[in-house]
ROMAR-472916 format. One record per residue (C-alpha): residue number from 0; chain; x, y, z. Coordinates in Angstrom, 2 decimals, always signed. Layout:
+-----+----+---------+---------+---------+
:   i : ch :       X :       Y :       Z :
+-----+----+---------+---------+---------+
: NUM :  A :       X :       Y :       Z :
...
+-----+----+---------+---------+---------+
***
This chain:
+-----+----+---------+---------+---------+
:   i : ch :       X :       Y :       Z :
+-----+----+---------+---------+---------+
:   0 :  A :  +11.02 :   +0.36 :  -17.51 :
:   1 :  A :   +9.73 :   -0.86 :  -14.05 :
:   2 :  A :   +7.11 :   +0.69 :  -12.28 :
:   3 :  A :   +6.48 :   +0.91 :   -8.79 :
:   4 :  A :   +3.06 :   +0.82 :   -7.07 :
:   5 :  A :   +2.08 :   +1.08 :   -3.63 :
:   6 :  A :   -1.67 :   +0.09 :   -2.25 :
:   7 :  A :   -3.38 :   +1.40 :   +0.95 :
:   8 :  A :   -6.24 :   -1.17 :   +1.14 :
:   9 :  A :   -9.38 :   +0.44 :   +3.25 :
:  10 :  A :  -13.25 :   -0.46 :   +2.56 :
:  11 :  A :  -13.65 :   +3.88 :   +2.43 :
:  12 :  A :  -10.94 :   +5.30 :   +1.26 :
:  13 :  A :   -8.08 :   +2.83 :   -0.74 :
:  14 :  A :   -4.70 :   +5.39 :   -1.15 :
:  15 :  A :   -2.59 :   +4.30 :   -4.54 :
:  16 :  A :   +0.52 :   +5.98 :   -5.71 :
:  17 :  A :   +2.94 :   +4.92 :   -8.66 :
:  18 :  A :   +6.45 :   +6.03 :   -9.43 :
:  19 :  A :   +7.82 :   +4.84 :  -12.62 :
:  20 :  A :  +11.10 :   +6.44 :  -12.62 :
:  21 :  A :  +10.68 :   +9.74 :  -13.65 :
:  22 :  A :   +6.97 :  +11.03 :  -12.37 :
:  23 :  A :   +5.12 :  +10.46 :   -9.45 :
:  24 :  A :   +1.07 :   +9.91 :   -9.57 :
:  25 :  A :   -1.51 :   +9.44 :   -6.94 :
:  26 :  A :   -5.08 :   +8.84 :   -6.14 :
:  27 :  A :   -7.61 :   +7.88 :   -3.72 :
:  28 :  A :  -10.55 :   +5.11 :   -4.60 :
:  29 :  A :  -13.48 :   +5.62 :   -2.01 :
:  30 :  A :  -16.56 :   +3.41 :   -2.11 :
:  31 :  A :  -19.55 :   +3.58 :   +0.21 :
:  32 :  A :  -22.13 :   +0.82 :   +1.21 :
:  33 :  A :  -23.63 :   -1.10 :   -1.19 :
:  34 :  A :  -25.70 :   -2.41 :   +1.04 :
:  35 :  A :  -26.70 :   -4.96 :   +3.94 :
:  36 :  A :  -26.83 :   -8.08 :   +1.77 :
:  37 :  A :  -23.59 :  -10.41 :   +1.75 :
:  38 :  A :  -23.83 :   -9.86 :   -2.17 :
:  39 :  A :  -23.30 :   -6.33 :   -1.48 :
:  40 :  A :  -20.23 :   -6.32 :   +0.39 :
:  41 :  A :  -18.56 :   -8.71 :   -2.60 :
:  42 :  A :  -19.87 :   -6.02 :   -5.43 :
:  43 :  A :  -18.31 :   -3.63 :   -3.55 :
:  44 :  A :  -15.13 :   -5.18 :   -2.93 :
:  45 :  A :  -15.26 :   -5.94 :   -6.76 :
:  46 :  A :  -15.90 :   -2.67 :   -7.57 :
:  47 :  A :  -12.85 :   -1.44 :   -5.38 :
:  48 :  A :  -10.50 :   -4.25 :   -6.87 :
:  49 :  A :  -11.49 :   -3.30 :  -10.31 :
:  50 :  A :  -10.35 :   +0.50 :   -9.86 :
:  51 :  A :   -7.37 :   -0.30 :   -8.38 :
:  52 :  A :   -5.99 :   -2.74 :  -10.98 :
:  53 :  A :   -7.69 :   -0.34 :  -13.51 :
:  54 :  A :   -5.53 :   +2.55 :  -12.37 :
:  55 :  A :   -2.82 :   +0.36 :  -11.93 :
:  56 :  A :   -2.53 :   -1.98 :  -14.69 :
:  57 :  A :   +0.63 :   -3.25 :  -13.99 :
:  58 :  A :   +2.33 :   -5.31 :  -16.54 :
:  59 :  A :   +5.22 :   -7.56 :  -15.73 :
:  60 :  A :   +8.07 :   -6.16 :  -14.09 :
:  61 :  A :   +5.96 :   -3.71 :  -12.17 :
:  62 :  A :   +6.68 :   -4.35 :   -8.46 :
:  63 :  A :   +3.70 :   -3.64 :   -6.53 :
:  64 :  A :   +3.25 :   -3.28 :   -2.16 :
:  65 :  A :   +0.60 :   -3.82 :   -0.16 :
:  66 :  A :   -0.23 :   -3.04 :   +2.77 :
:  67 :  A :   -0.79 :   -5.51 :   +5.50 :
:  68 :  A :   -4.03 :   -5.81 :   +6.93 :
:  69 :  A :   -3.88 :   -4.69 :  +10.77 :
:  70 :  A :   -3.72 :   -7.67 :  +12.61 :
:  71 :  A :   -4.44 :   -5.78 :  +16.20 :
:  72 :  A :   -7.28 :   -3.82 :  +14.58 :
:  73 :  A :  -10.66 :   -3.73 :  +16.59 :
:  74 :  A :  -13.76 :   -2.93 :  +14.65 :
:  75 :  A :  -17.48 :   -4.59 :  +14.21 :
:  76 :  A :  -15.87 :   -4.63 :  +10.13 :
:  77 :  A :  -13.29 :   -6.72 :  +10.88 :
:  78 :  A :  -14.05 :   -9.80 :   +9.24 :
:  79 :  A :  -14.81 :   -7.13 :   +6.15 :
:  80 :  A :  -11.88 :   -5.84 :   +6.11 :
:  81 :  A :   -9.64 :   -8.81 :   +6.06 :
:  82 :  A :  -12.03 :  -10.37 :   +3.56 :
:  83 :  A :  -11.51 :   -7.50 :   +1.21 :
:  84 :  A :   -8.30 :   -7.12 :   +1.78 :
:  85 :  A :   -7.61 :  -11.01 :   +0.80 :
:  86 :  A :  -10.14 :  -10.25 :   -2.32 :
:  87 :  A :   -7.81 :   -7.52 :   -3.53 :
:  88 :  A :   -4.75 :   -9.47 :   -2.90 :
:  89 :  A :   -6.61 :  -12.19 :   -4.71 :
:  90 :  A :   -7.68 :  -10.00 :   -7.45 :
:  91 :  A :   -3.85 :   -8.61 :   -8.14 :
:  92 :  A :   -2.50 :  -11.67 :   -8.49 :
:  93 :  A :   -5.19 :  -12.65 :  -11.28 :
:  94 :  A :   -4.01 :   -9.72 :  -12.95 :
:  95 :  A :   -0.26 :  -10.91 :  -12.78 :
:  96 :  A :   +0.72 :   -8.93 :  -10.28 :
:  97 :  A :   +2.30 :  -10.53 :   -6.96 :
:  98 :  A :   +2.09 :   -8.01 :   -4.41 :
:  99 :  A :   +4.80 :   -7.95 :   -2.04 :
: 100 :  A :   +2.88 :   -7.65 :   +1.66 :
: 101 :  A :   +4.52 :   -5.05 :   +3.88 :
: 102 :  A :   +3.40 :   -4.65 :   +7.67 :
: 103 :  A :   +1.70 :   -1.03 :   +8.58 :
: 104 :  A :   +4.87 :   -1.34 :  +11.40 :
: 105 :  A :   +7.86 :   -1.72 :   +8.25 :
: 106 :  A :   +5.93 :   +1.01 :   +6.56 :
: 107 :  A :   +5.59 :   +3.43 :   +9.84 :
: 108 :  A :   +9.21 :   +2.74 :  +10.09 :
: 109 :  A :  +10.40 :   +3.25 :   +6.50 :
: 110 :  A :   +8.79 :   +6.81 :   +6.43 :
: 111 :  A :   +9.38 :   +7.82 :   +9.93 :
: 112 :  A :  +11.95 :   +5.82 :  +11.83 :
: 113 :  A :   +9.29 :   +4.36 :  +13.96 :
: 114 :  A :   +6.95 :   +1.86 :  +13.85 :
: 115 :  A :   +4.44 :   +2.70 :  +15.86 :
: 116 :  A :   +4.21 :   +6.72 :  +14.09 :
: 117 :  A :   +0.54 :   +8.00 :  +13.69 :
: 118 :  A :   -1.03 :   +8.42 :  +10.43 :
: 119 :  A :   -0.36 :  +12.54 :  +10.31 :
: 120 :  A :   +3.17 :  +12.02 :  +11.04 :
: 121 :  A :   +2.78 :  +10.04 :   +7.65 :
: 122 :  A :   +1.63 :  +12.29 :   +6.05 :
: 123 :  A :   +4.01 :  +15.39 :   +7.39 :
: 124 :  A :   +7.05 :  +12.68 :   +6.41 :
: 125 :  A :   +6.08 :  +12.50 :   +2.70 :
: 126 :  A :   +5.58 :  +15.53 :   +2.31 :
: 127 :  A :   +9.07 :  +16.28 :   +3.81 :
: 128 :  A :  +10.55 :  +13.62 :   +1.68 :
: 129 :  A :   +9.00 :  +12.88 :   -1.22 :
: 130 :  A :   +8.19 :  +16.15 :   -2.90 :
: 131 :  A :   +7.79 :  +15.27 :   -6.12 :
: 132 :  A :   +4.58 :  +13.02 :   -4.73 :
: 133 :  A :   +1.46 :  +14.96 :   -5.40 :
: 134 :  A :   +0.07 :  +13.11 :   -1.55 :
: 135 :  A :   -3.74 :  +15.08 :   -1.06 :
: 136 :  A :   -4.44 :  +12.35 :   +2.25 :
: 137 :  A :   -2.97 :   +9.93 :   +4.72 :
: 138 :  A :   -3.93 :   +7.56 :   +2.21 :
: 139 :  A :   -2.04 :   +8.48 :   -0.30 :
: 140 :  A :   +0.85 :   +9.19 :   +1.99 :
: 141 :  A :   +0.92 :   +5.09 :   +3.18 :
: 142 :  A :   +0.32 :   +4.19 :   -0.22 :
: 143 :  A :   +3.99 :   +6.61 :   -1.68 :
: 144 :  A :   +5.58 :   +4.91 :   +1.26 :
: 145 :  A :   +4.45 :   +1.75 :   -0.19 :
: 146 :  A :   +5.76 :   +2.98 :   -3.44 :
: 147 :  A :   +9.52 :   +3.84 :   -1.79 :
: 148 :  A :   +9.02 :   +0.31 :   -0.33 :
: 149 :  A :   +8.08 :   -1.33 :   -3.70 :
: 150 :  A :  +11.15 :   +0.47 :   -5.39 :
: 151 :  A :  +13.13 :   -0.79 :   -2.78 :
: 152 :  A :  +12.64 :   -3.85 :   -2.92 :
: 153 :  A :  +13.56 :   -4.07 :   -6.31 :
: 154 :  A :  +16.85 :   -2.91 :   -5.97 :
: 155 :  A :  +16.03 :   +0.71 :   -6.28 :
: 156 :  A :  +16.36 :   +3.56 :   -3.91 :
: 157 :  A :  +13.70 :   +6.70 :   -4.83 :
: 158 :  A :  +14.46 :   +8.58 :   -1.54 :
: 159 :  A :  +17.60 :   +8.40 :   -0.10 :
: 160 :  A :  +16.72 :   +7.35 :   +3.89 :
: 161 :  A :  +18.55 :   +6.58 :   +7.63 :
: 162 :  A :  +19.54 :   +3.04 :   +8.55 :
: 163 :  A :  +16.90 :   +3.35 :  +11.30 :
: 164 :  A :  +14.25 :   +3.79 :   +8.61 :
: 165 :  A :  +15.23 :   +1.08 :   +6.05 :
: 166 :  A :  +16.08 :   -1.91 :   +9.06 :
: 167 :  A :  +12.74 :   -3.49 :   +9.15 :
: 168 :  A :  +11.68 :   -3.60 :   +5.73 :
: 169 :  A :  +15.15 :   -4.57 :   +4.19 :
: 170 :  A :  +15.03 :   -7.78 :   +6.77 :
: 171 :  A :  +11.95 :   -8.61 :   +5.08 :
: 172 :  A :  +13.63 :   -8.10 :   +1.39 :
: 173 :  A :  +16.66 :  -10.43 :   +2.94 :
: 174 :  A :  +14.32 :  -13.07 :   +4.48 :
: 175 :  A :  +15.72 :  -12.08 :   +7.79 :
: 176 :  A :  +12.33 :  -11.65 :   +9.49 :
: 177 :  A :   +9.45 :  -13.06 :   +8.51 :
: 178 :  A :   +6.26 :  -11.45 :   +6.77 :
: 179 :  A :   +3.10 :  -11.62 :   +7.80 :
: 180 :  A :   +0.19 :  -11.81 :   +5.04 :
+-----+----+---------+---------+---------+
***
């Protein structure tokens, strides 16, 4: 049986949810500082990629989205962020898994019928749709949205959603518009 995993990268707080057909699980990986050192920052970023794949483990099959890193983002971290990002994407795919990049716009839109929806209204639409998700945060709530979008992509609809919600990321399944990483 196929499971489905979705993956809300973030250097603090990394939101993962799985569905695997039946039951829904969630959890949220939060790191702090190592510290100032270079060395530091790739420990930690270890140490984050590790607990994800560890709570993951997917096995072949599994379908697994990731968020995009936020290309417009401002932030003195931002060459952190996009670093760590890479070195989880990096760090999946040693594990066998190829994660399927979706932009934070496809996701906004998949749960809310907009792409440019704020993180609470997120939030307020999983808990509206998917029920059966036990979502504690925002991060969590991106990462069962990245779930619905894994499952989707595979062929398989968890939560039955408007046109208007689906548009964006099923142009990415078709090839129709292009993904960014």
């Amino acid at each position: 049986m196929t499971t489905y995993f979705g993956i809300d990268f973030s250097l603090e707080s990394t939101g993962l949810a799985m569905f695997d057909g039946e039951t829904w699980d969630t959890t949220t990986v939060k790191t702090k500082t190592l510290g100032p050192a270079h060395g530091d920052f790739i420990d930690r970023m270890d140490e984050i990629a590790g607990k994800v794949i560890s709570w993951c483990d997917p096995h072949e099959g599994d379908v697994v989205a990731l968020e995009g890193p936020a290309l417009a983002a401002k932030s003195r971290a931002l060459d952190r962020m996009f670093g760590g990002w890479w070195m989880l994407y990096r760090a999946l795919r040693e594990h066998g898994a190829e994660p399927f990049v979706v932009t934070t716009g496809t996701l906004k839109k998949l749960a809310t019928g907009s792409g440019s929806a704020g993180k609470d209204q997120m939030l307020l639409a999983g808990a509206r749709r998917l029920q059966a998700a036990p979502i504690e945060n925002n991060d969590e709530a991106d990462a069962a949205w990245l779930t619905v979008a894994a499952a989707r992509i595979d062929g398989h609809e968890i939560v039955k959603l408007p046109k208007l919600h689906t548009d964006g990321l099923d142009g990415l399944i078709r090839g129709t518009r292009k993904a960014t990483p």
